[in-house]
N, C-alpha and C positions, 0 to 999 in steps of 0.2 A: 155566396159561393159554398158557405158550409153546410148549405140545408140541401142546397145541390145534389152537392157530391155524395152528402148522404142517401138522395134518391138515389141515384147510379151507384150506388156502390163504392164510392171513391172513382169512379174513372175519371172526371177533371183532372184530380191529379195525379192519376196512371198516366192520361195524357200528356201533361205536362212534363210528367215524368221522360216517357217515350218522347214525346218532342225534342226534349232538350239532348239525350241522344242521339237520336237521328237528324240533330244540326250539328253536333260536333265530329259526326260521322260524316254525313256532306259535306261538312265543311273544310275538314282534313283531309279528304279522299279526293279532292280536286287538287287541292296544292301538291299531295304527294303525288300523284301523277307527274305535277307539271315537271317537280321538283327532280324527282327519282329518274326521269324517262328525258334524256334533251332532245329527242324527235316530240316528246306531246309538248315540251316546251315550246318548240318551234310551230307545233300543228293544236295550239290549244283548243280548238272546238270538237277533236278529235277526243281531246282529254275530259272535255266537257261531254260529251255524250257516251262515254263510258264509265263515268263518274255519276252520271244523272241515271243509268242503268242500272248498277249496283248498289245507290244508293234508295231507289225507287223500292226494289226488292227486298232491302233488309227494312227499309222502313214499313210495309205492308206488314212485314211476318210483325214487326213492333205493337203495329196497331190492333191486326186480329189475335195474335198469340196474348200481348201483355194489357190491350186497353179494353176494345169492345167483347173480346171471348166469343167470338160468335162462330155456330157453328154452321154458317148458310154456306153457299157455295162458293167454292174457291176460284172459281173461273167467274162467275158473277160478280163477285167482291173484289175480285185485282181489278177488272177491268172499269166497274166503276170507281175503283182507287184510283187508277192510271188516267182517267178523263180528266180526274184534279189537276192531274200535275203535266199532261200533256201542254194546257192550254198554257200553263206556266213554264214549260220548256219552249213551249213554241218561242214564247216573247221573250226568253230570254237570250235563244238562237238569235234571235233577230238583232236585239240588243245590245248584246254582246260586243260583235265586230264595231260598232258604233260606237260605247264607252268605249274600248279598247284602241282602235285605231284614227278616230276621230276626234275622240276628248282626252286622249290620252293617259286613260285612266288604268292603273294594272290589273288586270284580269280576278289576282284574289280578292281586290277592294270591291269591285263590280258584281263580283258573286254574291258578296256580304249584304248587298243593298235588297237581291234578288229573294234572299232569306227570308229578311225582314217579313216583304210581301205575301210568301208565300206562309208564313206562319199563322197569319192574319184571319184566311181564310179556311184553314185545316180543319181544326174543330168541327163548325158548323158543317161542313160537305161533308165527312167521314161521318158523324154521326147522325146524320139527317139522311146519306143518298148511300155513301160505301157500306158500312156496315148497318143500316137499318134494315134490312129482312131477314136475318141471321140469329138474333135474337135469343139468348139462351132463355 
């Protein structure tokens, strides 16, 4: 890991760095929705998809401002950022009402799980697909 980070520059653990913000950003901005608003309480996928919108956004500006630096196109670069996470919104729309009304599970524990996964595979797609042609 340290001979690594030395080739990039450190960016593993700018990454890491930005990652672990940008989960305690997601992860706070869902419950205070739910928390702060009793209409997103009552309509949580509504809270979910405005939580999964401005968490999407401040996490991109994280990755190209503080990890990879790059200076490719910005319209290029969200969108292959957004393809990550799309596929990961998709499943978790889906999943969602399932844990939640099925298993009975509460909505912030269910998100928690959703993290995990999606952590898992950040790295590799941002550095290999989002920001690989941008390259300072």
């Amino acid at each position: 890991m340290i001979a690594q980070s030395a080739r990039h520059g450190g960016r593993p653990l700018r990454f890491a760095a930005a990652g672990a913000a940008n989960t305690v950003f997601g992860l706070a901005i869902y419950p205070l929705l739910l928390w702060s608003a009793p209409l997103l309480h009552t309509h949580y996928l509504v809270a979910l998809g405005i939580a999964q919108a401005v968490s999407l956004c401040f996490a991109f500006t994280t990755y190209k401002l503080g990890v990879f630096r790059t200076r490719g196109n910005i319209a290029r670069e969200f969108g292959a950022f957004s393809s990550f996470y799309l596929f990961n919104y998709a499943a978790n729309w889906a999943a969602l009402p399932l844990l939640v009304e099925l298993a009975a599970i509460p909505p912030v524990l269910a998100q928690l799980g959703f993290t995990a996964v999606l952590i898992v595979g950040s790295y590799f797609w941002h550095s290999r697909v989002s920001f690989a042609g941008g390259k300072r």
